[in-house]
C-alpha positions in Angstrom: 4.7 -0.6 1.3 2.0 1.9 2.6 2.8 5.4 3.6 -0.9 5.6 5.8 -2.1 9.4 6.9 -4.5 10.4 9.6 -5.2 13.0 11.6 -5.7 14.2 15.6 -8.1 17.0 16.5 -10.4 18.1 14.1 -13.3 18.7 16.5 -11.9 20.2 19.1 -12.7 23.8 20.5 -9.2 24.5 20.5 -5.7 23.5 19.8 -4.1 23.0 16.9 -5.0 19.7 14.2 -2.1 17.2 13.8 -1.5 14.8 10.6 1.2 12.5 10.9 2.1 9.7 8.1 4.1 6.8 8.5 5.5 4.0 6.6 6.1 0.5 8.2 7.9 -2.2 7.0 7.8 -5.7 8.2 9.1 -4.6 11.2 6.7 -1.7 11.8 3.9 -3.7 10.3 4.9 -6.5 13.4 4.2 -3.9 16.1 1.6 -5.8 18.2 -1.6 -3.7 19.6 -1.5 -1.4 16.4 -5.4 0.4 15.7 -7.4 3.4 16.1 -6.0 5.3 18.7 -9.5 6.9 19.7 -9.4 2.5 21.0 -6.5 2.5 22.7 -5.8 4.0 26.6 -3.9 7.0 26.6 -0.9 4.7 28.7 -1.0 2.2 25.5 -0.9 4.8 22.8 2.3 6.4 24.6 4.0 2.9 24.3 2.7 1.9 20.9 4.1 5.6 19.7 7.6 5.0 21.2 7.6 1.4 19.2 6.5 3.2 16.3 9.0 5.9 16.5 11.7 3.5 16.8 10.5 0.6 14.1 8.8 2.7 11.2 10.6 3.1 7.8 10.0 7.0 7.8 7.2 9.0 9.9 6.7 12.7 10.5 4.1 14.8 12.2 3.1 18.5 11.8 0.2 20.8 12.9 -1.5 23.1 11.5 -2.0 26.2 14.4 -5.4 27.9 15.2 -4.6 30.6 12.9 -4.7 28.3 9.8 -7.8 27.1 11.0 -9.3 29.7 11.4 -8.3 31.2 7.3 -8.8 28.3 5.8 -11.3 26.4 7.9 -11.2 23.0 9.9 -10.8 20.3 6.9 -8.5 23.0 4.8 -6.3 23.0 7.7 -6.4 19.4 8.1 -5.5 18.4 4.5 -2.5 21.0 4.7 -1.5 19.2 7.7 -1.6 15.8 5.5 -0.2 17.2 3.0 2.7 18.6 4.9 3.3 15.2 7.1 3.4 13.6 3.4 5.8 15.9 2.2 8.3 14.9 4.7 8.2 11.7 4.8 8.6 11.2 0.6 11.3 14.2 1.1 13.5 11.4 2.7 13.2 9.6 -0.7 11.8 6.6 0.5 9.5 4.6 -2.1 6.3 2.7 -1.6 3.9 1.6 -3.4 0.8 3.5 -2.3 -0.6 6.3 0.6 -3.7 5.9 2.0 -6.0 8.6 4.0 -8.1 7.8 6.8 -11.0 9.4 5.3 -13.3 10.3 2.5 -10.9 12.7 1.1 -7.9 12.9 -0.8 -6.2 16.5 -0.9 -5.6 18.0 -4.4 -2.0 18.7 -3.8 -1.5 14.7 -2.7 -3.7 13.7 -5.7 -1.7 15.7 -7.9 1.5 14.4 -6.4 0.1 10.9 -6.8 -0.4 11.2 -10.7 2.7 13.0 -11.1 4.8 10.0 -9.2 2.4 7.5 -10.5 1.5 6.2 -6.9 -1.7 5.7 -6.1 -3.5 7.9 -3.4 -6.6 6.8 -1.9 -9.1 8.0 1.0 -10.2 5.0 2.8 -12.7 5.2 5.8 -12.3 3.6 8.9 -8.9 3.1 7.5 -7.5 3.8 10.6 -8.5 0.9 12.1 -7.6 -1.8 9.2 -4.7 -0.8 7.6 -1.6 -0.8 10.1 0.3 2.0 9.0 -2.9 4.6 8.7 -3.2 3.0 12.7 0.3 3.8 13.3 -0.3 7.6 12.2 -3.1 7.7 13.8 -1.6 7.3 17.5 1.3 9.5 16.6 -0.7 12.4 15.4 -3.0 11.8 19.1 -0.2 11.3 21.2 1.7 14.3 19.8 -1.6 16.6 20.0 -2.1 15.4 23.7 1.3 16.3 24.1 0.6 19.6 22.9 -2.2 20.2 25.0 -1.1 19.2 28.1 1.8 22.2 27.9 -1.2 24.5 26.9 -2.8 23.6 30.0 0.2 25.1 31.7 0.0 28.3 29.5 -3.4 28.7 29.8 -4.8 27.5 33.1 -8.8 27.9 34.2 -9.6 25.6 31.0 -9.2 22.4 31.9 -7.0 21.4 28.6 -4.5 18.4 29.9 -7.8 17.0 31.1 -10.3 16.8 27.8 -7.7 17.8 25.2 -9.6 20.8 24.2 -13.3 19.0 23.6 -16.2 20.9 24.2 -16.8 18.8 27.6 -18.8 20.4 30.1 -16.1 21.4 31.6 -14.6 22.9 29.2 -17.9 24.9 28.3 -18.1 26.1 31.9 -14.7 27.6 31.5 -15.1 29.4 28.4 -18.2 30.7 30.1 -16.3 32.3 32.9 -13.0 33.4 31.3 -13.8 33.3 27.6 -11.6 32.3 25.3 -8.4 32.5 24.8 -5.9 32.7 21.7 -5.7 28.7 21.4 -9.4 28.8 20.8 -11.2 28.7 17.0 -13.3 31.3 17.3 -14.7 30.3 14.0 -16.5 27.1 16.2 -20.0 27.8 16.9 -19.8 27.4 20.9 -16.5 29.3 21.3 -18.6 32.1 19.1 -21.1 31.9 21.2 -19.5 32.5 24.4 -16.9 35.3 22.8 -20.5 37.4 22.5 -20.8 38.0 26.3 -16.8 38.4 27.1 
């Protein structure tokens, strides 16, 4: 069995990045439609998320906020995510075999984990769309940020965010433009910098 990791939101003006890691068994692995959510409709990855939910052996999904971001920088934040989301799902005592990472990089804690457990942890890329259960993290770690940004849009109107997620659309750069940003924002990412000057 496969505990499979990915992550949602990594370039993104602003919002939080979300990890999520799941492990499937035959059931899970028999969900039909399972890939990289980035290929899926957002209607598709909603049901595909319920099924997963409900059919997956263990899953879990965390964040890591704008403030962690912004100390430890984008792909710190993301492997704490990872590492977190991994962290609950072996906390539930649950065995299997090996974890993979969509990615080209394994986080030292998860490495260290690995050799301590003797499990083997591997970064694979494009694993997120051939190995089912780095798919299945994949849409849950999307749907959950989407989730998340929807409400922000709410919070924060003007910006556009249940419409592009927090992408630096056009849109979206128009908006920081005339409002500037505000504290959902990474101020550490070169066009929110930007804009910050003249606000």
């Amino acid at each position: 069995m496969i505990c499979g990791i990915d992550e949602a939101g990594r370039g993104p003006l602003a919002g939080p990045v979300f990890a999520a890691a799941v492990v499937l068994g035959p059931e899970g692995e028999a969900i039909e439609g399972l890939a990289d959510s980035k290929a899926l409709s957002a209607r598709r990855r909603e049901a595909l998320a319920s099924a997963i939910r409900a059919r997956a052996l263990a899953w879990a999904v965390v964040s890591a906020d704008v403030a962690e971001i912004e100390t430890l920088n984008i792909l710190g934040a993301t492997l704490a995510a990872m590492v977190r989301a991994h962290a609950e799902v072996a906390r539930g005592g649950l065995a299997f075999d090996r974890v993979v990472i969509d990615g080209t990089q394994v986080p030292r804690a998860l490495a260290a984990w690995g050799e301590q457990s003797r499990t083997p942890v591997y970064a694979q890329p494009r694993a997120d769309a051939d190995v089912s259960a780095v798919s299945a993290a994949s849409i849950l770690a999307k749907t959950a940020r989407d989730d998340y940004m929807i409400a922000l849009d709410a919070r924060y109107p003007g910006y556009g965010f249940a419409r592009h997620k927090g992408y630096g659309t056009a849109e979206h750069l128009d908006a920081l433009a005339r409002l500037g940003p505000c504290p959902e924002h990474r101020l550490s990412f070169a066009p929110v910098r930007q804009r910050a000057l003249f606000c």
